[in-house]
C-alpha positions as CSV (number, residue, x, y, z in Angstrom):
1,X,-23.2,-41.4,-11.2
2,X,-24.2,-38.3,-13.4
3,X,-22.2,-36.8,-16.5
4,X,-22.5,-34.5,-18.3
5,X,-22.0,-35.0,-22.2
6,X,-22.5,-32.4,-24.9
7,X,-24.3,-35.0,-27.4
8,X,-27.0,-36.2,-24.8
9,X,-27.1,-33.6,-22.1
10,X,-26.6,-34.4,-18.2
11,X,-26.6,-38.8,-18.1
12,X,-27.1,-41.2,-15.8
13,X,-24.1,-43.7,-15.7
14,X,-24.4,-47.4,-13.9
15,X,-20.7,-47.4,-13.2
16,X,-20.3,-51.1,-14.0
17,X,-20.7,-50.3,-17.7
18,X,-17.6,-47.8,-17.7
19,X,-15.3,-49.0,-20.5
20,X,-11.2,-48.6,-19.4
21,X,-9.1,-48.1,-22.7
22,X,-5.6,-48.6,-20.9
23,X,-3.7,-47.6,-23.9
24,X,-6.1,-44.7,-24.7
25,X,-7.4,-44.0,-28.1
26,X,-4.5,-42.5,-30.8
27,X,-5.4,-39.3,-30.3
28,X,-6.5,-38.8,-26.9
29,X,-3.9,-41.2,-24.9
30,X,-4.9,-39.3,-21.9
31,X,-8.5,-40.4,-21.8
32,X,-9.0,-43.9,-20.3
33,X,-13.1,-44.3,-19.2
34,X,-15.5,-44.2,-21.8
35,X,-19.3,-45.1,-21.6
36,X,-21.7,-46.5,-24.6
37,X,-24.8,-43.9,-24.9
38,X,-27.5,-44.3,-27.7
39,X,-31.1,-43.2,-27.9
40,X,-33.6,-44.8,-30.5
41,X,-34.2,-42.5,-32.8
42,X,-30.1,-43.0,-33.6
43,X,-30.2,-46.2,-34.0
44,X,-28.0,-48.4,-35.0
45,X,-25.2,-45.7,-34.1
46,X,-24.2,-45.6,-30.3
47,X,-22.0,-42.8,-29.3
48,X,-18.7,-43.9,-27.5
49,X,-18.3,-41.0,-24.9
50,X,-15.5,-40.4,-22.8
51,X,-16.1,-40.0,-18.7
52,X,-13.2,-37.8,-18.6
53,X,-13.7,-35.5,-21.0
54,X,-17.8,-34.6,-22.0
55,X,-16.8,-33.0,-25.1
56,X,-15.1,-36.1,-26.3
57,X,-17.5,-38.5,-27.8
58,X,-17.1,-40.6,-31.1
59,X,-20.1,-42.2,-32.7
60,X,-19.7,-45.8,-33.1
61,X,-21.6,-48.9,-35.1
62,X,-21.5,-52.5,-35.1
63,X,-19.2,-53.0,-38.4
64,X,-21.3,-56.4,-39.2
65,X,-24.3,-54.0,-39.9
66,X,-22.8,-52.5,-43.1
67,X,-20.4,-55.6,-43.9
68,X,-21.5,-59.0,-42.9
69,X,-18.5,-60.6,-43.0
70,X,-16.3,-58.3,-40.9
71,X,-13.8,-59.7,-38.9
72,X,-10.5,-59.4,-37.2
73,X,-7.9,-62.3,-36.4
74,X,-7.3,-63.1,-32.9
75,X,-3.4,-62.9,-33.6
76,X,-4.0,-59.5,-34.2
77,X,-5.1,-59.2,-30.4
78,X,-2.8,-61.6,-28.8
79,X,0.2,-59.3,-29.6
80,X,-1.3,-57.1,-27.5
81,X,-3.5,-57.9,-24.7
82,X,-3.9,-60.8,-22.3
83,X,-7.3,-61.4,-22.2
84,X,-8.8,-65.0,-22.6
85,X,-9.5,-64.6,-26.5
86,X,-11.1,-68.4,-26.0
87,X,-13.8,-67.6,-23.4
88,X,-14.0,-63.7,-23.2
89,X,-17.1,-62.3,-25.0
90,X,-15.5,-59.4,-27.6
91,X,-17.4,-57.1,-29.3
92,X,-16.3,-55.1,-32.1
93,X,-17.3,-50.8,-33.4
94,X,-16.4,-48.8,-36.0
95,X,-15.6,-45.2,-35.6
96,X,-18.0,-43.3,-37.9
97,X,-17.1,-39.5,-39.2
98,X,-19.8,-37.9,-40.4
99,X,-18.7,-34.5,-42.0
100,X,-20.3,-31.2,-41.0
101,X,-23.0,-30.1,-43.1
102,X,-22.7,-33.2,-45.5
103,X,-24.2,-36.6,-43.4
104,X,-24.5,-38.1,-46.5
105,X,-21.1,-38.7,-47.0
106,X,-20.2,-40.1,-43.8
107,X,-17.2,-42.6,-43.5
108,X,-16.7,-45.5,-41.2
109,X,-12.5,-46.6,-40.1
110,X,-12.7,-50.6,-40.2
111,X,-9.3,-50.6,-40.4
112,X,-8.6,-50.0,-36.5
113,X,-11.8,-50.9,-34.8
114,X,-12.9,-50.4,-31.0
115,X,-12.2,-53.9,-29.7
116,X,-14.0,-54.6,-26.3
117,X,-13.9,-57.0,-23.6
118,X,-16.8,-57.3,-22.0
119,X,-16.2,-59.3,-19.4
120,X,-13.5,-57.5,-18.0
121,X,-15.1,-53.8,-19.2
122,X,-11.6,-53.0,-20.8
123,X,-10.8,-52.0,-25.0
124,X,-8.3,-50.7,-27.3
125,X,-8.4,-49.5,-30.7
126,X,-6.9,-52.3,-32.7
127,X,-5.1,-51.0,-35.9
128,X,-5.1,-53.6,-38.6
129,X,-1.9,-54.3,-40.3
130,X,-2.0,-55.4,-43.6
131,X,-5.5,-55.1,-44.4
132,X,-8.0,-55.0,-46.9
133,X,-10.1,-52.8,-44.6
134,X,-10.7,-49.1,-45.3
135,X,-10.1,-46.6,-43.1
136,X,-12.7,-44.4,-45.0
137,X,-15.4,-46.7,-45.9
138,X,-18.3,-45.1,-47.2
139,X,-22.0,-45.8,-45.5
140,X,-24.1,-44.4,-47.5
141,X,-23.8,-45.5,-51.7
C-alpha cells in the first residue's frame, strides 16, 4: 500500500509492519496505525509516522544509543497490557524534539517511551511514574 507522508514523500508500506497504538498517543488519541520510516543518511533516528494522518510523524531513537542502561520495569507494562511480557519480543523509542532553527539543542522524552510488541505489531506510550528519567533529555552535550 502507498502513503503519502510529508517527511519522506509518497512510500511504499508492507502492511504487515503497521504498528496499532490502541490507546493512541497523548495527544493524538484519534490516530491508531503508525509505520517505522528511516533512510540512511538519518540514521540512527527512524521517524514514527502515522498511516492516518501524513502530517503526523514523530522522530524516534533507540534510547540505549544515548543511555546504555535504559530500561523500563515490566510492572510498569503489566498494569496495562496483556501481552506475554515473558516471550513477546519488545522494543523500546524515545520521542526526539528537535526545535526549529536550533538541531543542536534537541531533547529526547525517556520518561514515557514508545513501547512495542513486535510480535503482535501493537504499542503504547508508556508514561513512567516515579522516574528518574527526563522528559527533556538533552542529545547533544
Amino acid at each position: 500500500m502507498k502513503i503519502s507522508t510529508r517527511q519522506f514523500g509518497e512510500v511504499e508500506i508492507d502492511e504487515q509492519k503497521i504498528i496499532h497504538i490502541p490507546l493512541g498517543i497523548p495527544g493524538f488519541r484519534d490516530q491508531k496505525r503508525y509505520v517505522f520510516l528511516q533512510k540512511k543518511e538519518t540514521e540512527p533516528f527512524l521517524l514514527f509516522q502515522c498511516m492516518d494522518d501524513p502530517d503526523l510523524s514523530f522522530v524516534v531513537l533507540d534510547p540505549v544509543k544515548i543511555m546504555p542502561d535504559y530500561a523500563i520495569e515490566k510492572k510498569d507494562l503489566e498494569k496495562i497490557v496483556a501481552w506475554d511480557l515473558e516471550n513477546d519480543e519488545l522494543s523500546c523509542f524515545v520521542i526526539v524534539t528537535i526545535p526549529h532553527g536550533n538541531p543542536e539543542a534537541m531533547t529526547a522524552n525517556f520518561m514515557a517511551p514508545l513501547v512495542i510488541n513486535n510480535r503482535l505489531k501493537q504499542g503504547l506510550q508508556l508514561i513512567l511514574q516515579n522516574s528518574s528519567y527526563s522528559h527533556k533529555h538533552k542529545l547533544l552535550r
